[in-house]
FIVO-498562 format. One line per field, with one value per residue (C-alpha): x, y, z; residue in three letters; chain; residue number from 1. Coordinates in steps of 0.1 Angstrom, whole numbers, plus 5000, padded with zeros to 4 digits. Layout:
BEGIN
u <- [X; ...]
v <- [Y; ...]
w <- [Z; ...]
baba <- [ala; ...]
torlo <- [A; ...]
pavex <- [NUM; ...]
This chain:
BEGIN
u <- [5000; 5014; 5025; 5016; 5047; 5055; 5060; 5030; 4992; 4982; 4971; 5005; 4988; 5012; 4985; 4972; 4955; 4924; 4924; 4928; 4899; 4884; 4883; 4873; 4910; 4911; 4887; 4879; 4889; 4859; 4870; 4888; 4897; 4863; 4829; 4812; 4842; 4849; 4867; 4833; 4826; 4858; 4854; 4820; 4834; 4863; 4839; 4816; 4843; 4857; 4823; 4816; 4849; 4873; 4901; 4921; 4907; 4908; 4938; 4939; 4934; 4906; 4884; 4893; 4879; 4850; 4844; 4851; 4880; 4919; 4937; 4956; 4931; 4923; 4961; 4943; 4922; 4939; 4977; 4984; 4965; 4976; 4954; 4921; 4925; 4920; 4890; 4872; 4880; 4863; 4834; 4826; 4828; 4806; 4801; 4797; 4755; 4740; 4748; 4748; 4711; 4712; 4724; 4745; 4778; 4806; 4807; 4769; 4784; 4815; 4793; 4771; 4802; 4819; 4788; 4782; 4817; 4813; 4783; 4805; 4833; 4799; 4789; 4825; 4841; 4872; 4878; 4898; 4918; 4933; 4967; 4968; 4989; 4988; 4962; 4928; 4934; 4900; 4868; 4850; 4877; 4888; 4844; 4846; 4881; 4861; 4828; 4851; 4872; 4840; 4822; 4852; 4848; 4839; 4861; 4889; 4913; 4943; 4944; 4968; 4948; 4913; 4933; 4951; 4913; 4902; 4931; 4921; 4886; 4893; 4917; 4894; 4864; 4885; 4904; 4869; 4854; 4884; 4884; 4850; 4850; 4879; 4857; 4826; 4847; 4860; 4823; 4803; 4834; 4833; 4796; 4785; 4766; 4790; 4773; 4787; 4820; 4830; 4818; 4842; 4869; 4866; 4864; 4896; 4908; 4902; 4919; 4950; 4954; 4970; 4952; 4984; 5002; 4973; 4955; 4936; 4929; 4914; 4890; 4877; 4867; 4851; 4830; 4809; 4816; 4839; 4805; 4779; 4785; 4781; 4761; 4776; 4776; 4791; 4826; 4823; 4804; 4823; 4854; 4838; 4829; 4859; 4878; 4851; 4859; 4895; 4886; 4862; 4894; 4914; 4888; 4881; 4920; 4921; 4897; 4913]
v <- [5000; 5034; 5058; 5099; 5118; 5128; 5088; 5095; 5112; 5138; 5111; 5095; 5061; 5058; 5053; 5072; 5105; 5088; 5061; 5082; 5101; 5065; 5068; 5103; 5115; 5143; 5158; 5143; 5166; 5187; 5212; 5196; 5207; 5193; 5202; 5172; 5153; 5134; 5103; 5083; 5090; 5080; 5043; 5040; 5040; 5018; 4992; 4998; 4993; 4959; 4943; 4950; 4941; 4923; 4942; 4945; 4968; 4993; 5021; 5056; 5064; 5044; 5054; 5092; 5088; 5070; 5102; 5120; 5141; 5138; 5113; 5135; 5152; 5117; 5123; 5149; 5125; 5090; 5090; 5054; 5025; 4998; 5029; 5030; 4989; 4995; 5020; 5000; 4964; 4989; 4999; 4966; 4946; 4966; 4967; 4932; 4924; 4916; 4880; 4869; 4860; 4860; 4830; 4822; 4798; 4807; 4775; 4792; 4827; 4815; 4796; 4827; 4851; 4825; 4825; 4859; 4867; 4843; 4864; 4895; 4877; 4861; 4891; 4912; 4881; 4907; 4914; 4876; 4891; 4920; 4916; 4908; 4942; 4936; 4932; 4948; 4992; 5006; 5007; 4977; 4953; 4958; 4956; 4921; 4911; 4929; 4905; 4872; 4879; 4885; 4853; 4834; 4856; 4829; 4804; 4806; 4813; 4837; 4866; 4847; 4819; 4840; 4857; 4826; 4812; 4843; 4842; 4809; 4811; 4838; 4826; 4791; 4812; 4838; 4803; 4786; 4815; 4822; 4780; 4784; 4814; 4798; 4769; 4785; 4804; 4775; 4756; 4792; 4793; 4755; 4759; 4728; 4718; 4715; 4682; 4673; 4693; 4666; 4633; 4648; 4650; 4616; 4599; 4615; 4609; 4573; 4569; 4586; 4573; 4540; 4518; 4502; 4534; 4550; 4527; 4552; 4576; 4542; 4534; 4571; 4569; 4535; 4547; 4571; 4601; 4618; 4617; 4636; 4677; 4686; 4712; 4744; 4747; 4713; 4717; 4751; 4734; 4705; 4721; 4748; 4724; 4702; 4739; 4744; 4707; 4716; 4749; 4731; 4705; 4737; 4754; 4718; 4713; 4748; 4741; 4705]
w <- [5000; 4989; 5018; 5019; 5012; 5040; 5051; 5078; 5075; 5098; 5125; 5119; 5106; 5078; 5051; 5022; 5028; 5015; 5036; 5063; 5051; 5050; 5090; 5094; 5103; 5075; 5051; 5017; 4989; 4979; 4951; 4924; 4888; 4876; 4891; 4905; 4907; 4940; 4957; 4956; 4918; 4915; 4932; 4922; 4883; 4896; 4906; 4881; 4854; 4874; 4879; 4838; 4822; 4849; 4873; 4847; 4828; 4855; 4854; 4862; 4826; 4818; 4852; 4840; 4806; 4824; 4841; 4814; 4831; 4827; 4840; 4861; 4878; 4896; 4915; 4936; 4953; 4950; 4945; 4930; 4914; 4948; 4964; 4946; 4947; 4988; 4985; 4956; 4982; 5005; 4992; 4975; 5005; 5026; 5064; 5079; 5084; 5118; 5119; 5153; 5171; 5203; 5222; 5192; 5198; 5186; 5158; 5146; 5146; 5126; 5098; 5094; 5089; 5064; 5045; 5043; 5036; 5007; 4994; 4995; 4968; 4948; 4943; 4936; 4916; 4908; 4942; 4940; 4912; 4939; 4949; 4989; 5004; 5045; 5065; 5069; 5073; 5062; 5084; 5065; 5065; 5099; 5110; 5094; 5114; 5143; 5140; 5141; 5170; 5184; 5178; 5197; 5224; 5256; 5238; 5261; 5231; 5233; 5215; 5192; 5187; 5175; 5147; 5137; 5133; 5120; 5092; 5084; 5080; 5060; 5034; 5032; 5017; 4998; 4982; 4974; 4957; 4936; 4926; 4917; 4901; 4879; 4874; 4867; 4838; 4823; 4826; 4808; 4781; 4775; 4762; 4780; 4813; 4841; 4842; 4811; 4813; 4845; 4823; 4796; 4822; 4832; 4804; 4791; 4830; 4823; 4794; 4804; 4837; 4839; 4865; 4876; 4880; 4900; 4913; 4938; 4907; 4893; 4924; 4923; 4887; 4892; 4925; 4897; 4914; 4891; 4867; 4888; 4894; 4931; 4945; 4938; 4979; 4986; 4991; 5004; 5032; 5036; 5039; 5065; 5085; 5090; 5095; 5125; 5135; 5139; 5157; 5181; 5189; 5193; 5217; 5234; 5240; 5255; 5286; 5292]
baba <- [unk; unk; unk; unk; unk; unk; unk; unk; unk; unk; unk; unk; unk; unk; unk; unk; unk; unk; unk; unk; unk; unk; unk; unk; unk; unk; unk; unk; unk; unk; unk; unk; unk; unk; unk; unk; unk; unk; unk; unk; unk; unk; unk; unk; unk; unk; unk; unk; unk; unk; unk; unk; unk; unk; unk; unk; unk; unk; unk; unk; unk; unk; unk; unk; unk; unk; unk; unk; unk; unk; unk; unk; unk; unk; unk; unk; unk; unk; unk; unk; unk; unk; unk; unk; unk; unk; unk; unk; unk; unk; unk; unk; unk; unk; unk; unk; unk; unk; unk; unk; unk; unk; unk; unk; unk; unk; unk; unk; unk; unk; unk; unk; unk; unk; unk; unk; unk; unk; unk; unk; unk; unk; unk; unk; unk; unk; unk; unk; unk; unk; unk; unk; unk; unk; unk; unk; unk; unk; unk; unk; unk; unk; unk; unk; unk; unk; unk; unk; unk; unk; unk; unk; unk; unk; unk; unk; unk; unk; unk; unk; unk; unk; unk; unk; unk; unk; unk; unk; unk; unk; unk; unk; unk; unk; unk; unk; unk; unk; unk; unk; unk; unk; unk; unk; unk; unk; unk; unk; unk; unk; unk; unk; unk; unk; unk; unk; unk; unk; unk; unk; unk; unk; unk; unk; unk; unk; unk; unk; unk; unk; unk; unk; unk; unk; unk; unk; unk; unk; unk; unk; unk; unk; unk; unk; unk; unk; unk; unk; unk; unk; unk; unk; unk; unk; unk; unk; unk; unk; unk; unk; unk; unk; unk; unk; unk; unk; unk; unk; unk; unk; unk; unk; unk; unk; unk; unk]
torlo <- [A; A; A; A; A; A; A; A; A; A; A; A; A; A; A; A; A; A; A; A; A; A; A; A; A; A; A; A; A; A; A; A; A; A; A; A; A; A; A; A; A; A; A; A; A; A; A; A; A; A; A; A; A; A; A; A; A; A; A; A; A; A; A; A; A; A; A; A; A; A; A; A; A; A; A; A; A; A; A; A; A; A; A; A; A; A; A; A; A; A; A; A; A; A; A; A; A; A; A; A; A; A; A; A; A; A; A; A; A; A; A; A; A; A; A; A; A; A; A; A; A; A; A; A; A; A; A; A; A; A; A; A; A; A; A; A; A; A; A; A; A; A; A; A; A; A; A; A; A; A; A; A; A; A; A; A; A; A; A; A; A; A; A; A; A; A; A; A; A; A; A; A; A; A; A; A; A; A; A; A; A; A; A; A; A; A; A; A; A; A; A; A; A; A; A; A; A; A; A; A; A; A; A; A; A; A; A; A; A; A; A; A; A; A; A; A; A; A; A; A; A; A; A; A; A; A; A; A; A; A; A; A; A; A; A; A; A; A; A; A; A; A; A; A; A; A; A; A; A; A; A; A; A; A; A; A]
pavex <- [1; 2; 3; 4; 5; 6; 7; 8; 9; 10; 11; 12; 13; 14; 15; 16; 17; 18; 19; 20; 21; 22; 23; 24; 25; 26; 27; 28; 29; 30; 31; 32; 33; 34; 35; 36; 37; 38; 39; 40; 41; 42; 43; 44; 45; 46; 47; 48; 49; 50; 51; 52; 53; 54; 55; 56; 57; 58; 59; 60; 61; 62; 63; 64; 65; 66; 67; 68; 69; 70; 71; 72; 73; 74; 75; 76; 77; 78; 79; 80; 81; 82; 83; 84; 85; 86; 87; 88; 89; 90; 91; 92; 93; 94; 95; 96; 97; 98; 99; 100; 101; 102; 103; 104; 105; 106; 107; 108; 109; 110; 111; 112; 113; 114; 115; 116; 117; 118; 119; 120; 121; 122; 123; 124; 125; 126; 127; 128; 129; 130; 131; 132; 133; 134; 135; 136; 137; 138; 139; 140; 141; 142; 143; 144; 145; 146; 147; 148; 149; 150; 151; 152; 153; 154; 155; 156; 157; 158; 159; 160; 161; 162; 163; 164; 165; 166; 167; 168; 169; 170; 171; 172; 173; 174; 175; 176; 177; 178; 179; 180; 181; 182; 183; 184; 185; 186; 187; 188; 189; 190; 191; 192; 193; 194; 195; 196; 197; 198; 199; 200; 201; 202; 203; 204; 205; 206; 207; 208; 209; 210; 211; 212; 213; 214; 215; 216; 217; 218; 219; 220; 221; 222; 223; 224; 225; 226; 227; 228; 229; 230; 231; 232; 233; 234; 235; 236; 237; 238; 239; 240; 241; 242; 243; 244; 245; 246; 247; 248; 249; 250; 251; 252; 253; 254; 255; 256]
């Protein structure tokens, strides 16, 4: 993430001015060299622009001409591309919902913020393509970081120990999403039903895979399962839930 120039901002957080503006700590440019031109309008045509035609396809150039200013009259209110990444990850991602009911355990309140975290990079499929730059430093992400910690709240787990989870359950759903958003690709450019896009892949499985040489590739193919597509949500739950099965062990370990 870029730095101000002067290495710190005013409230000496080392971030971008407009992240600092993010929090509140300094005003948001309001005069520019353009009438009507602000940071949001800026990020809104970022994430407009990503959600239409990929991440790539958003620069500093192309959001200008989207706005229909010059390009440098953007560098008043965002200083790098790295920078508008953070504020359009911002805004797309939103504040965490409500989604604890009271009474909740922890394992409940975990599910129901892996879930909706999933929603969030459903919905924002370019957010997977963003380069990973430290850890959460605008309001939203740190609200979602916030909302975990809090769920393991009563499990007895260090401080440590509820970010490690927290970092975990995190990367599993931001993994998922990104493997089916790759397969999901492949199925809508392939023309076929995804259905009949696995079939095709074992048959040529099959004929490639020598039954000798991998003899547990052989058994799966055999079993039928390789033929039949999964519920889009299957392995997104299985794989949550044997990641709350560890953390249950963990929390269990803890009080013994």
């Amino acid at each position: 993430m870029a730095e101000d120039e002067g290495g710190t901002g005013d409230g000496g957080t080392f971030l971008p001015p407009s992240i600092e503006a993010a929090w509140g700590l300094r005003e948001r440019p309001s005069k520019g060299p353009k009438p009507g031109l602000t940071l949001d309008r800026i990020v809104d045509a970022a994430v407009a622009l990503a959600a239409a035609e990929g991440l790539g396809a958003v620069s500093m150039g192309r959001v200008a001409k989207e706005l229909g200013v010059s390009t440098m009259s953007l560098y008043r209110y965002v200083s790098a591309k790295s920078e508008l990444y953070v504020l359009m990850q911002e805004s797309a991602t939103g504040a965490p919902p409500a989604l604890f009911p009271p009474g909740a355990g922890w394992r409940e309140a975990l599910e129901a913020w892996a879930w909706a975290l999933r929603e969030v990079y459903r919905r924002n499929l370019w957010m997977l393509r963003l380069p990973v730059s430290g850890p959460p430093a605008t309001p939203n992400s740190v609200a979602w970081w916030e909302k975990a910690l809090a769920a393991l709240d009563g499990t007895g787990l260090d401080a440590g120990g509820k970010i490690s989870v927290t970092m975990l359950l995190g990367g599993f759903v931001r993994n998922d999403a990104l493997v089916m958003a790759d397969l999901d690709a492949v199925i809508e450019g392939s023309g076929a039903s995804p259905e009949d896009v696995l079939s095709r892949y074992a048959r040529t499985l099959r004929r490639l895979a020598d039954p000798e040489r991998y003899p547990e590739v052989a058994r799966l193919l055999d079993s039928g399962v390789m033929d039949v597509a999964d519920e889009p949500e299957a392995e997104f739950r299985f794989g949550l839930a044997r990641i709350l099965d560890g953390v249950a062990a963990l929390v269990e370990g803890h009080a013994a």
